[in-house]
KEKE-3310 file (N, C-alpha, C; in steps of 0.2 Angstrom, whole numbers, plus 5000, padded with zeros to 4 digits):
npx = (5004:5009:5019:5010:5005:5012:5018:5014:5000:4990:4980:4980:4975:4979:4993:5007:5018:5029:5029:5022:5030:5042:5037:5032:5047:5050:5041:5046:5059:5059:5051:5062:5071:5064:5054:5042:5037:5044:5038:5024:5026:5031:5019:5008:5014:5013:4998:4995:5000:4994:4977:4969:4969:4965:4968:4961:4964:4978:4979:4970:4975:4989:4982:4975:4986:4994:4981:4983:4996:4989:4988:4998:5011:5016:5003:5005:5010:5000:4988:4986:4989:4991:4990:4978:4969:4969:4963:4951:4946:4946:4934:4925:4925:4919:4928:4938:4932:4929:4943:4947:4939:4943:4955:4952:4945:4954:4962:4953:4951:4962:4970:4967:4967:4951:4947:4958:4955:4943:4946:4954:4948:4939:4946:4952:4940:4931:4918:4911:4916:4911:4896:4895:4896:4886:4883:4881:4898:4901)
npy = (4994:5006:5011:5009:5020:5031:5030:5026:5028:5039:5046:5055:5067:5076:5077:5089:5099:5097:5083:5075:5076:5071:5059:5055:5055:5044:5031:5033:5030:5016:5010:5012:5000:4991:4986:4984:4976:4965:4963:4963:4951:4943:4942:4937:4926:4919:4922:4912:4899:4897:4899:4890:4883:4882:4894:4906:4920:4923:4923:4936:4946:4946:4949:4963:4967:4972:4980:4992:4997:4997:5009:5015:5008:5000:4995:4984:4976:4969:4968:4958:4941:4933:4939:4945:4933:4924:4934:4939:4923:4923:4929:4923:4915:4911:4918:4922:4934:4949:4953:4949:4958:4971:4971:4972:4983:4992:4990:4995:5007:5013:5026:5032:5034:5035:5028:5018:5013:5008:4997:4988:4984:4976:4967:4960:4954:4958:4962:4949:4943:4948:4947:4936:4933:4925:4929:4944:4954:4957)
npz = (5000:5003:4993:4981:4990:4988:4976:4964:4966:4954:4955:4967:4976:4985:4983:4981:4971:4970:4977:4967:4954:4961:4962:4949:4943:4950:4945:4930:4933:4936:4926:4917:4922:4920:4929:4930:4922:4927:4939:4932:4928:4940:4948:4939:4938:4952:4953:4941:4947:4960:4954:4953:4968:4984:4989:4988:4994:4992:4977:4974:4981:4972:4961:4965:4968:4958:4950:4952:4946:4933:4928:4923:4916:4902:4891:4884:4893:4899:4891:4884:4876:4887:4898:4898:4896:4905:4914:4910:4910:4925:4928:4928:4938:4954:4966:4962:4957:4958:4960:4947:4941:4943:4938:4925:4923:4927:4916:4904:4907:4907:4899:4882:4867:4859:4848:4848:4863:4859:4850:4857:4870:4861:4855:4866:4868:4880:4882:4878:4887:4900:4897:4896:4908:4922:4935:4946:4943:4956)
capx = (5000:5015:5021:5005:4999:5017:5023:5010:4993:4991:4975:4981:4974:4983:5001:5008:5018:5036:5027:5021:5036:5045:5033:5033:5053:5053:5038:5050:5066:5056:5051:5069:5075:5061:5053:5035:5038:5046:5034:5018:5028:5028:5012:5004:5016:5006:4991:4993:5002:4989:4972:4967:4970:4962:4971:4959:4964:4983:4978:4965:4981:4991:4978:4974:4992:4991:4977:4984:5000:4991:4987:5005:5014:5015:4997:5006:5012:4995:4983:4991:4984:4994:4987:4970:4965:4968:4957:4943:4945:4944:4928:4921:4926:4917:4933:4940:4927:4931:4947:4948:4936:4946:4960:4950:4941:4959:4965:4949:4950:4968:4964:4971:4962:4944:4947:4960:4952:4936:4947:4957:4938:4937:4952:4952:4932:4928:4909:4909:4918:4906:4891:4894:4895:4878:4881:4883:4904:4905)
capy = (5000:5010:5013:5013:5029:5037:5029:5024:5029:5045:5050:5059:5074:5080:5080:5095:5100:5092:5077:5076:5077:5065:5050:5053:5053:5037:5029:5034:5025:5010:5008:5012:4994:4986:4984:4986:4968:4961:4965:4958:4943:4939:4941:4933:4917:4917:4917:4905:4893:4896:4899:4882:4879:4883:4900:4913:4927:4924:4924:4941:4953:4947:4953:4970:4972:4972:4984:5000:4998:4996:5014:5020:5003:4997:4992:4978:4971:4968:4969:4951:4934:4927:4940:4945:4927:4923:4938:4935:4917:4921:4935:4917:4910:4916:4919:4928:4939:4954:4956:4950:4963:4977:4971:4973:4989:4997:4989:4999:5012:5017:5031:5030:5038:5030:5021:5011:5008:5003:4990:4984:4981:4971:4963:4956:4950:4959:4964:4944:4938:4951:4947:4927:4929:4922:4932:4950:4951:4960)
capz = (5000:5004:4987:4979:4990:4988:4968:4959:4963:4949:4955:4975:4973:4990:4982:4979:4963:4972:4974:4961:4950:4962:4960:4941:4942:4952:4940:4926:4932:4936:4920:4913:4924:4917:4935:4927:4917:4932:4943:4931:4927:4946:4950:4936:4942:4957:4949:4936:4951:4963:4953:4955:4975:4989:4992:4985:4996:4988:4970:4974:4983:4967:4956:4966:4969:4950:4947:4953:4943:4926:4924:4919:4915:4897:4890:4882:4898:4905:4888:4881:4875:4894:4905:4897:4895:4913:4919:4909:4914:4931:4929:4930:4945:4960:4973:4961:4952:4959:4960:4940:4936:4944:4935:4918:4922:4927:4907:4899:4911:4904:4895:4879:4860:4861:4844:4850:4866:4858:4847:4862:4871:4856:4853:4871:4874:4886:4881:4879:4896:4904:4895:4898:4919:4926:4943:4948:4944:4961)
cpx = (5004:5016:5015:5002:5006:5019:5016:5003:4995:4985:4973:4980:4975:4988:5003:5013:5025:5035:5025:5026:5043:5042:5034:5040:5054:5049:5043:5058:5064:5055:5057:5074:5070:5057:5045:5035:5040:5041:5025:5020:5026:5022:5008:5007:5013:5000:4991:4996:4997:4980:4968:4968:4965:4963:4972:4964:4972:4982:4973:4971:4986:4988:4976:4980:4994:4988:4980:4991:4997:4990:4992:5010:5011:5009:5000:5007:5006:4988:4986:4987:4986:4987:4979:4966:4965:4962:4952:4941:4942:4939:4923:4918:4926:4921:4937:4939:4928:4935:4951:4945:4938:4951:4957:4947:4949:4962:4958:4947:4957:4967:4973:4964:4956:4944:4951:4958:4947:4940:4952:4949:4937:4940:4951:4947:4931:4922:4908:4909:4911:4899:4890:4892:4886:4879:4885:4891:4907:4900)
cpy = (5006:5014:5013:5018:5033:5036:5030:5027:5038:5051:5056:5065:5080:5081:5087:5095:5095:5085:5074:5074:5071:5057:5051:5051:5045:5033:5028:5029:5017:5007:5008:5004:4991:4982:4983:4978:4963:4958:4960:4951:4940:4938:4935:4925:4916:4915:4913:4898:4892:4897:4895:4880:4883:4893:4905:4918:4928:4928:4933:4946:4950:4950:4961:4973:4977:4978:4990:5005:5000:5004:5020:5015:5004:4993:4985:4975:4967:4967:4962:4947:4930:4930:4941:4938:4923:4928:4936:4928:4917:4926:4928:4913:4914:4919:4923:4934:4945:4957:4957:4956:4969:4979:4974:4979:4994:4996:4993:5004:5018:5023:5031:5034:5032:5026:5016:5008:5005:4996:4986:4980:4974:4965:4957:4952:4951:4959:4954:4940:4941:4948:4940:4926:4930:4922:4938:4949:4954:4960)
cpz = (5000:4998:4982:4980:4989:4978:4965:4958:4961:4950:4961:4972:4978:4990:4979:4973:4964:4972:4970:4953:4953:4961:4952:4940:4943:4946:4935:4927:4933:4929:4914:4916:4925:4923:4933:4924:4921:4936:4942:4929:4933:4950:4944:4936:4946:4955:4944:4941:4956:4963:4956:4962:4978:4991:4987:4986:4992:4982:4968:4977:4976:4961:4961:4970:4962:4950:4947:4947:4934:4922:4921:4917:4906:4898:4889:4886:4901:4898:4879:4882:4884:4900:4905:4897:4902:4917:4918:4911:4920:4935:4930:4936:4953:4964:4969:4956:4953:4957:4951:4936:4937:4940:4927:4918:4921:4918:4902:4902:4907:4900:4887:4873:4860:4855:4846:4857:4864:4855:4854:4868:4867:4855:4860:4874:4878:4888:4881:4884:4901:4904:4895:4906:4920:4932:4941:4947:4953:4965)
residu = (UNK:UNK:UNK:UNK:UNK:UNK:UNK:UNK:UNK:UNK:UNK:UNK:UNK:UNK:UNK:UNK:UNK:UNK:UNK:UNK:UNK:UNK:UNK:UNK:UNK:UNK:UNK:UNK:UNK:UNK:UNK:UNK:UNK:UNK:UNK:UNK:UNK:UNK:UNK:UNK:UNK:UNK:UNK:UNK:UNK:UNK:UNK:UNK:UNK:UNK:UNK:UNK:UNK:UNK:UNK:UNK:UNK:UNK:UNK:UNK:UNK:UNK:UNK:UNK:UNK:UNK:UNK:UNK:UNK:UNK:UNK:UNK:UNK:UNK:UNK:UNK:UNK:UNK:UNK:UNK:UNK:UNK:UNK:UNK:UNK:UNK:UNK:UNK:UNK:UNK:UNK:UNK:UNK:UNK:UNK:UNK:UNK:UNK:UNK:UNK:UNK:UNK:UNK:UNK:UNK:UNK:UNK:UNK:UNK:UNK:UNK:UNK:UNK:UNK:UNK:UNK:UNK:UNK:UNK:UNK:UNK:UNK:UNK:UNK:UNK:UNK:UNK:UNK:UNK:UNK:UNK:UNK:UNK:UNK:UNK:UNK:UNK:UNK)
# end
């Protein structure tokens, strides 16, 4: 949480201009030492080695350690046949409906020119993962 509320989250709207400027700088070296790749690589080895067990609550703090980052990381790290096809997988699965769906709100939340987000929407099946679940995803 730490680093989420001092690096990562974009949206504090009690930082001043100093803060400001240093959370961007740190964001920026992170992503020059490739820590953004590292980072979704390790999490998404949790969740694909512990989807299937018993230890939801694991597999749900990897997915909403996840969320917060995806909104200044590389789309492509997190908008891929490995990781998109895991989430929507797991918009399925009741233990971790939630925490998949935050992850997929944060990747269509990205802000990015509306055509390519509408085709990335497309590209990924969202409207269809969404549109299959037979319970509230939350």
């Amino acid at each position: 949480r730490e680093v989420d509320a001092l690096v990562v989250a974009r949206e504090l709207t009690h930082r001043n201009n100093a803060e400001r400027a240093t959370a961007t700088t740190i964001r920026d070296r992170m992503r020059e030492q490739d820590v953004p790749a590292t980072l979704v690589a390790a999490l998404m080895h949790v969740v694909h080695t512990y989807r299937d067990t018993r230890d939801a609550p694991l597999v749900n703090r990897a997915l909403l350690t996840l969320r917060p980052f995806v909104s200044w990381i590389d789309i492509e790290l997190v908008a891929n046949e490995r990781v998109s096809a895991v989430l929507l997988e797991l918009l399925g699965v009741r233990a971790h409906r939630c925490a998949a769906a935050a992850c997929v709100h944060e990747i269509v939340a990205k802000g990015m020119p509306p055509v390519a987000k509408l085709a990335l929407i497309d590209e990924l099946g969202v409207v269809d993962a969404v549109a299959a679940a037979t319970e509230p995803l939350c």
